[in-house]
N, C-alpha and C positions, 0 to 999 in steps of 0.2 A: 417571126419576130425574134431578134436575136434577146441574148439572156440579158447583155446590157440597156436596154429598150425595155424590158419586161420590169427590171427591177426602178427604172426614172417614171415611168409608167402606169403602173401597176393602180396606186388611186386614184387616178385620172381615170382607166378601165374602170374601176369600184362605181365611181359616180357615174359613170356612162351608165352600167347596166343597170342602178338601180334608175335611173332617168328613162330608159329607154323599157323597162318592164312597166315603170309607170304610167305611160302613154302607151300600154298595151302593143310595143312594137317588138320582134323576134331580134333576137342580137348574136350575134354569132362567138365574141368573145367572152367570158364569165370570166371575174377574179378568182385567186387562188383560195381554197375555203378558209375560213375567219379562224378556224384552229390551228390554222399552221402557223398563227403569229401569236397565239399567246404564251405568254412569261416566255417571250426569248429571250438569251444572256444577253447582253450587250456587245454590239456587233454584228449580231446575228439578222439579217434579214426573215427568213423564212427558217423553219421546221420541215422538213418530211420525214411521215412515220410519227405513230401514236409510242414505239414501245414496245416491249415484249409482254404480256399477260400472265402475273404473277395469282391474280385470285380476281373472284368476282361475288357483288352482293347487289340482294334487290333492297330497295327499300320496302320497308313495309305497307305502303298505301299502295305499291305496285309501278308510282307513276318516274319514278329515278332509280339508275340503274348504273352500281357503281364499279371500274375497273381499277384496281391495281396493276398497277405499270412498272416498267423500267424506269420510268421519267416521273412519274408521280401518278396521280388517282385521278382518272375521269371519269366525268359526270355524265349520264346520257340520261334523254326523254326512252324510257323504257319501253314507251308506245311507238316509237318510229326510229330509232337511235340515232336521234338527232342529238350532235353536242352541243351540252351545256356549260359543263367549264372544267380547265384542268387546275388541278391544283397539287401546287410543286413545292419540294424541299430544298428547292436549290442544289443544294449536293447530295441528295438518297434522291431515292427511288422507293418504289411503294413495295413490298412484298404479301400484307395481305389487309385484308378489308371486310368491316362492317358496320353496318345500323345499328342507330340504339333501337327499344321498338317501339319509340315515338317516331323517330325517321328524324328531328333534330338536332341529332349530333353525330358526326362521320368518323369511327376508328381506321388508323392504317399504321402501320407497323414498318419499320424500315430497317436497314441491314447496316450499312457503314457508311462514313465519312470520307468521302474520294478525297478529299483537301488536307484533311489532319491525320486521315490514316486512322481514325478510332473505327474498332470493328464492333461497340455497342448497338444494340438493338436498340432502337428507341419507340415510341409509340407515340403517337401523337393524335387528338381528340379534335377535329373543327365542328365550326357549326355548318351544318348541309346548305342552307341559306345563303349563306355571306362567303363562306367560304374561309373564314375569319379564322385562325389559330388559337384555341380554348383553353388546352393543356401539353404537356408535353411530359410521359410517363418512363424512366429510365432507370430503369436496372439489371437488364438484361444483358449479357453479355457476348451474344451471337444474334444472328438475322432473326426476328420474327416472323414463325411460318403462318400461325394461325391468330384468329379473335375474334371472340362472341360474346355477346352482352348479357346480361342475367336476365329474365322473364320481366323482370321490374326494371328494370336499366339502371340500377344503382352500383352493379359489378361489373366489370370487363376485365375478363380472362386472355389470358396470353399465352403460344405456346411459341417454346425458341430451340433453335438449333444448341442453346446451352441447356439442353438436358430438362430443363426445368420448365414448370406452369406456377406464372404471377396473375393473383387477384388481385384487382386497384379498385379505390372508390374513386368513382368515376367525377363524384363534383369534387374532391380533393386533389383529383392524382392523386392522393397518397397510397404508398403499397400495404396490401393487408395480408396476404400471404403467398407464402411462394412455397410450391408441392413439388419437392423431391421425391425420388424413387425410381425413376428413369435411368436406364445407364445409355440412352441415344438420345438423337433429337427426338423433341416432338410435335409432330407434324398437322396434328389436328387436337383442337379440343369444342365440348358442344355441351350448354345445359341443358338438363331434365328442366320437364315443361313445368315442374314447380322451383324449379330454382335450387332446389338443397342438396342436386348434385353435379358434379360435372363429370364429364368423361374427358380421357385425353387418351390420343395412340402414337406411338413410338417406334421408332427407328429400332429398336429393340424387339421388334414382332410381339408386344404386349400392349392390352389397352388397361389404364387401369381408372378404375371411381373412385371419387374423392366426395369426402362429406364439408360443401361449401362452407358454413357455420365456422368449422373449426379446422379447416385443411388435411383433415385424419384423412390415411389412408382406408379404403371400405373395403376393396378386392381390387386383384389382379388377375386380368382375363389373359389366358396364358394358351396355347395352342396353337395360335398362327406359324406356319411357315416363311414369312417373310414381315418385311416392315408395314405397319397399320399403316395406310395413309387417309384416311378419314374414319370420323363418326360419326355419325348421327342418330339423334331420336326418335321413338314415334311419338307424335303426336299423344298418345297417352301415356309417354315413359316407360311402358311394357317391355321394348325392346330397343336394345341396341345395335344399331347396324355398323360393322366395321369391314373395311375394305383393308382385303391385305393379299392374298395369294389367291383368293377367292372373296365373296362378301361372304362376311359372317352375321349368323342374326342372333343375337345373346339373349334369352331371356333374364331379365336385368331381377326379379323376383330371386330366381332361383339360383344365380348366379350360374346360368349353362349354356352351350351353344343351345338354341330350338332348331334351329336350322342353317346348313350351307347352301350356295346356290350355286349351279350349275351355269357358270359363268362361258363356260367351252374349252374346248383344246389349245394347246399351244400360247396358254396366255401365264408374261411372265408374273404380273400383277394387276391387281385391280388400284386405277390412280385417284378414285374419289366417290364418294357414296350417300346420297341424299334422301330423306324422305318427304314426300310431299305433303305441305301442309293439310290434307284432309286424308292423311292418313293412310289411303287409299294405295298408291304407288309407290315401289318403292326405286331410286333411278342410279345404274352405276355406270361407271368408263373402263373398260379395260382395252389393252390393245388397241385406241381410239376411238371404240365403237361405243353407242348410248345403250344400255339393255335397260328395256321396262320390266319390273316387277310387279307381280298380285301382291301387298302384303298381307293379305289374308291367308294364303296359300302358297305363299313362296314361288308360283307358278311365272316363268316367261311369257309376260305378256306383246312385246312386239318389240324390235329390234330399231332401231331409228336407222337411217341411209346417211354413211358415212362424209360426213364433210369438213375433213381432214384430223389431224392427230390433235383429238379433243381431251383435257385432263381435268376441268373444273365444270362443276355444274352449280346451279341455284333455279330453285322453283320461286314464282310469284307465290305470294301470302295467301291469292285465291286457289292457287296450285292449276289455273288454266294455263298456264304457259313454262315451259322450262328453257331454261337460259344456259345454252352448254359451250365452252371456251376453249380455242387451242391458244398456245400460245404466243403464235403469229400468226395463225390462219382466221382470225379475226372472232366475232361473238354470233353463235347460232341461237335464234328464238325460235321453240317449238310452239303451235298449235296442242294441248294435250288432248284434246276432244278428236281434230281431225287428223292430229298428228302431220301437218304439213307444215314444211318452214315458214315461218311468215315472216321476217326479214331479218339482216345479217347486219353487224357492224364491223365493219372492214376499218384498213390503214393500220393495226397492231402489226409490227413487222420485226424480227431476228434482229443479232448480231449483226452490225454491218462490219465486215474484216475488208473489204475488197468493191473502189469506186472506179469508175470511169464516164468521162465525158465525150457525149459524141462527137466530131471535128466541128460541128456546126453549133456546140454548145447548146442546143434547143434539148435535148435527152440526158438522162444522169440513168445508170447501171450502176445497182449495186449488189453485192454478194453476200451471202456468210449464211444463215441456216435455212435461208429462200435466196431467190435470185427475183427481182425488178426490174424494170424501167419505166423512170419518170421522166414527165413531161414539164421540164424545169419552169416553163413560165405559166404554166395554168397549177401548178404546183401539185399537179396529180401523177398517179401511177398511169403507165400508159398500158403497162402488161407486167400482168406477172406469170411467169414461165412455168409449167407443172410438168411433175415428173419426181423419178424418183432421186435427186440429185443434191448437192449440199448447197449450189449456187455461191462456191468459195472455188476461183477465185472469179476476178469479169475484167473483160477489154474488147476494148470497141476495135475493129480493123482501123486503118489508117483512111480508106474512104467512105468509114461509116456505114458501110452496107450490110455489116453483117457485125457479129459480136460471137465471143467464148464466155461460158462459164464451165463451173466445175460439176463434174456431175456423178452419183455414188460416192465413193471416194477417190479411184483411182484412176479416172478417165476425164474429158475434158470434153465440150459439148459445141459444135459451131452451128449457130439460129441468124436467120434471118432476122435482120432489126426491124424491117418495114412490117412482116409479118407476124414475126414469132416460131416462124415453120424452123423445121431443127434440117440442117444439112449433111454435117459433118459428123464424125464422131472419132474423137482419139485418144485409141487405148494401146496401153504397153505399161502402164505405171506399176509397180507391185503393192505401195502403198500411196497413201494421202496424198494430191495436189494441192500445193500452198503456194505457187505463184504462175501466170501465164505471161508472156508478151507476143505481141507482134513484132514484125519485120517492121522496118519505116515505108515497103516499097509493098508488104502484105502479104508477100510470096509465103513469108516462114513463121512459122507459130515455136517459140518455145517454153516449155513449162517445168519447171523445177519441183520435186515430191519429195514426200519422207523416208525416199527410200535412197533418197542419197544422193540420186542422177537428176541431170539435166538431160531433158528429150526434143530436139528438133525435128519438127514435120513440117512437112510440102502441104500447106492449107488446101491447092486446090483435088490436091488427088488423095491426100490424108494419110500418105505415103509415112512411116518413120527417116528421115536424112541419117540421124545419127543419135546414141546414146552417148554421153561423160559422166565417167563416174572415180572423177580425182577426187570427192567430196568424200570425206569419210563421216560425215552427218547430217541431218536433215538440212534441204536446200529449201532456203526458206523464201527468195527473191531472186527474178531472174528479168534483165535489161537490155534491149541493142541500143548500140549507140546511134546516135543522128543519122548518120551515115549509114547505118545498117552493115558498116564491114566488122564490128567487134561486138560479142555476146558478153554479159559479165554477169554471174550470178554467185549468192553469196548465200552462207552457211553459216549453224549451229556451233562447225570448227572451227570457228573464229578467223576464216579467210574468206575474202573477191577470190576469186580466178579468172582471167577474160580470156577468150577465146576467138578463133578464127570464124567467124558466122557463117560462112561459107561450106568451111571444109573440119568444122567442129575441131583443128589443130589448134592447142595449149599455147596462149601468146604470153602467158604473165601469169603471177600471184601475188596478193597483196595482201601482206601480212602485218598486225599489228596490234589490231583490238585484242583485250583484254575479256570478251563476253562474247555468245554468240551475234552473229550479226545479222538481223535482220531485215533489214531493208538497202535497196540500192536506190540510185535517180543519175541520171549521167542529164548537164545541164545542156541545156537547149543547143548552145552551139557545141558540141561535145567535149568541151575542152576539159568540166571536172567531171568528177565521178565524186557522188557521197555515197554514204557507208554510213548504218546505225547499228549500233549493239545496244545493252541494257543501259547505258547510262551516259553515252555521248553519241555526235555524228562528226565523223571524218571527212576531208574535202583532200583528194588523192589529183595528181595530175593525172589525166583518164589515157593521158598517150606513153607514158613512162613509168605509170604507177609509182610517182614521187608523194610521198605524204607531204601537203600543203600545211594544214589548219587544222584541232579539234574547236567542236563547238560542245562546250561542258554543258549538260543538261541538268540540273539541279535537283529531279526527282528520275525516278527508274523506272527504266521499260521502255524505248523508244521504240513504236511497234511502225511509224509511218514515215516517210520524208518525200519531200516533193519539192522542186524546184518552179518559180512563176516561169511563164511562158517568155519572159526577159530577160532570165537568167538573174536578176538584180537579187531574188529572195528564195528565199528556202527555209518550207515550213517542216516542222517534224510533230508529232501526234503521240503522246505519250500516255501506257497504260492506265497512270492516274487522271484521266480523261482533262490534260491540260495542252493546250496549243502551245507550241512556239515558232517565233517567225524570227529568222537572222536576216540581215544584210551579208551578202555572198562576198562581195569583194573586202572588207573590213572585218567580216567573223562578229561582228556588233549584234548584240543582241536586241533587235527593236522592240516584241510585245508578246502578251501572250492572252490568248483566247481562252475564256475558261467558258463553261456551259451545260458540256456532256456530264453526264451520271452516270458513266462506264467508259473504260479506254476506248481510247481512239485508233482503230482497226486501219482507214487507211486515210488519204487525204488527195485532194485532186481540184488545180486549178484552172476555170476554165476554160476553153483555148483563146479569150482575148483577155484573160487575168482579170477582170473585174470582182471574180467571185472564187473565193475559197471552199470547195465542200469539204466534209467532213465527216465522215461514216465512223457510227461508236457499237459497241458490243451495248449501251441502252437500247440498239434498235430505232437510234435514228439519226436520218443525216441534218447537220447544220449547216445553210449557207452564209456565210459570210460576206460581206460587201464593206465593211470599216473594218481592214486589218492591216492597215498601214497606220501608226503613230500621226497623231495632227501636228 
């Protein structure tokens, strides 16, 4: 089914399947799932990807289970992680999350304003239910890392990247005090089981107590080697647990360490530190791994099996189940009795920096802190690739049999599309890979790094052809023409350079931008070449390197550009996560797509231009289907 048929389609499919499950008949097609369509911008057809995993809470009956996102706060059935609903700020994203501990009313905390450029924290109160917007709490001055409700749900505490922890009454919003004393962020705070204190830890490698009543400082717990990044209580207030170079266990009485724990070797931090509500266990992450504690004894009680670089945990209320999060390797639910996983929630996905479509349009690859491939018209993942690699940058070959991404830092990986299976491998880079292409004809792979050169290889033998290293700074995008006889990759130094494709011979330099330049697109029939730096895109004669046109961008950062398959348009993707789409032959500025909640990494039109993707550093891609002006 091509992608144009999927998208005219698509509820036609919906009513099939639910008609044909009802008459108990097996169906071969299923629609795309019902979250990839809610609160899309306008324009947007579909969603792929939840988001990156900024924090995670249970509710306290156990039976909701809630994510903070790049893209806003999802809701899941905590019994089966099934979604319930997302709920979005339009322009934030969610940084961290909790219950009151009735379970109705949802705190989440957000960083800045992609649209006005305000970099306030804000906080924001809904009801769990409706989903409905309650209060809206601001005074913060940086991202909000943590939030926890008072024992009685009449306070909620705040801790932010501006140094500081705010108490709000919660049916006012109003601020009741804000605890200085910090000279870092801080990264977590947690109340004592009666309310009258809180703890907070800091970027400052200090945790300190505060007496809620009246915001006095109580102590300062001083000894860590590195940044506290969590706290937590026991269940009787006895102790406090802090994650910092090791877990610390404070006797909170005495004001002293009782105990450190023997976390292991080679670990550079511990990223979060839980106890479980019956007291019993106590549960941390370091180095991505889950370590169980005795709290009675401080003793290692068993080690969970890695699945994958995990940094947030949350225990159920009954404390049977622990709930441990990477931040795009989706949500792990432990058994705590048999200790086995009993099911995962997937679709949390990276940065997208780097898309590509397959020739037949039915696949979307994308890159940037994983590497994918979706199955555009069922609107699922079809594979995603493991290994130890960054998945920056991707490109399909030209007859779709195979694909590149990036992998470690300094090498480039060639898989099977149909499989998965890895073929290829190509190293020479000394640093970073930030752009790939193909040949038009497939023969030649070349890939531009931070180390200044462009490197041409022979795909099928993985041969190196040739090194260029006229760039005197990072290459940050590298293009053949249609024709596959000219290479053009472009630089940090604020120059294109094209080249002989063949014989890696110097054919030109195009000189002009004012900023580095980031992105290339030579258009369909080769005749332009654009060029984007921080705050325009250039449209060059691609055969004389004659500067034609600028198209002025009106906000900064142009990190994407991309010609339609017609050559009529040309969209560019800019870090304040806003589209724009020009008319090519006129320079005319037609529309712009807003949507994302983080820049726009790269962009990529169909191959029969129906549909616009979009890959954003929120960690998800947007397809577009209305991005032509009515």
């Amino acid at each position: 089914m091509k992608i144009t048929q999927f998208f005219k389609t698509v509820l036609l499919s919906a009513s099939l399947f639910l008609l044909l499950n009802g008459c108990g008949k097996t169906v071969k097609i299923q629609p795309p799932p019902e979250y990839n369509n809610w609160n899309l911008p306008h324009g947007a057809a579909m969603r792929l990807g939840k988001g990156e995993v900024n924090d995670i809470a249970y509710a306290p009956d156990g039976t909701k289970f809630a994510v903070a996102s790049s893209i806003g706060v999802w809701l899941y059935d905590a019994r089966d992680g099934t979604e319930i609903a997302l709920i979005t700020a339009h322009t934030e994203g969610a940084s961290a999350v909790a219950f009151s501990p009735d379970g109705s009313t949802l705190a989440s905390g957000s960083s800045s304003d992609l649209i006005s450029g305000s970099m306030h924290g804000s906080i924001w109160l809904w009801e769990t239910a409706t989903g409905q917007r309650k209060q809206t709490l601001q005074g913060h001055d940086r991202l909000v890392n943590s939030l926890v409700f008072s024992p009685d749900g009449n306070t909620l505490a705040s801790a932010s990247r501006d140094d500081t922890v705010r108490l709000w009454d919660v049916a006012t919003g109003h601020p009741l005090q804000t605890l200085e004393g910090h000279t870092s962020e801080v990264n977590s705070v947690a109340f004592s089981p009666d309310g009258a204190t809180l703890a907070s830890g800091s970027g400052d490698n200090t945790a300190r107590l505060w007496e809620v009543a009246t915001g006095r400082p109580i102590k300062t717990l001083e000894g860590h080697e590195k940044s506290v990044n969590s706290v937590s209580f026991s269940p009787d207030g006895h102790i406090l647990a802090c994650a910092s170079e090791t877990v610390w266990l404070w006797d909170v009485a005495a004001m002293e360490p009782k105990w450190t724990l023997e976390v292991g070797p080679h670990v550079w931090e511990v990223d979060d530190v839980a106890y479980a509500p019956d007291g019993k266990t106590v549960a941390s992450i370091c180095s991505g791994k889950i370590q169980l504690w005795d709290a009675a004894t401080a003793g290692l009680k068993r080690t969970l099996p890695r699945t994958g670089w995990i940094q947030f945990l949350a225990f159920s209320s009954d404390s049977g189940t622990l709930a441990a999060a990477s931040p795009y390797r989706g949500i792990h639910f432990w058994d705590m009795e048999t200790m086995q996983l009993k099911h995962t929630i997937g679709g949390h996905t990276a940065s997208v920096r780097s898309l590509a479509f397959s020739p037949d349009g039915e696949s979307l690859a994308s890159g940037g802190g994983t590497f994918h491939l979706w199955n555009v018209n069922a609107g699922r993942q079809r594979h995603i690739f493991k290994g130890k690699y960054m998945g920056h940058p991707v490109a399909y070959s030209p007859d779709g049999a195979s694909l590149v991404s990036g992998i470690r830092e300094n090498a480039l990986r060639l898989w099977d599309a149909s499989t998965g299976q890895r073929i290829q491998v190509f190293e020479g880079h000394t640093e970073y890979v930030n752009a790939a292409a193909f040949s038009p004809d497939g023969s030649l792979l070349a890939s531009g790094a931070s180390d200044n050169t462009v490197r041409c290889w022979d795909v099928s033998s993985g041969q190196l052809k040739y090194v260029l290293d006229a760039h005197t700074d990072v290459v940050e995008s590298v293009e053949f023409s249609p024709n596959g006889r000219t290479l053009a990759s472009a630089s940090r130094d604020k120059t294109v350079r094209l080249w002989d494709a063949a014989t890696g011979e110097a054919k030109g330099s195009i000189e002009g931008h004012r900023h580095a330049v980031n992105a290339l697109a030579f258009s369909p029939d080769g005749r332009l070449l654009a060029s984007a730096d921080w705050g325009e895109v250039r449209l060059w004669d691609a055969a004389s390197g004659k500067y034609l046109r600028t198209l002025t961008v009106n906000t900064s950062g142009v990190e994407s550009i991309t010609f339609s398959p017609d050559g009529k348009f040309l969209a560019s993707g800019n870090w304040n996560a806003i589209i724009w789409l020009w008319e090519v032959d006129t320079g005319r500025h037609l529309r712009i797509l807003s949507g994302h909640m983080g820049g726009v990494g790269d962009l990529a039109f169909s191959p029969d231009g129906t549909v616009l993707a979009s890959g954003s550093r929120d960690g998800t891609i947007l397809l577009w289907t209305s991005f032509l002006p009515h």
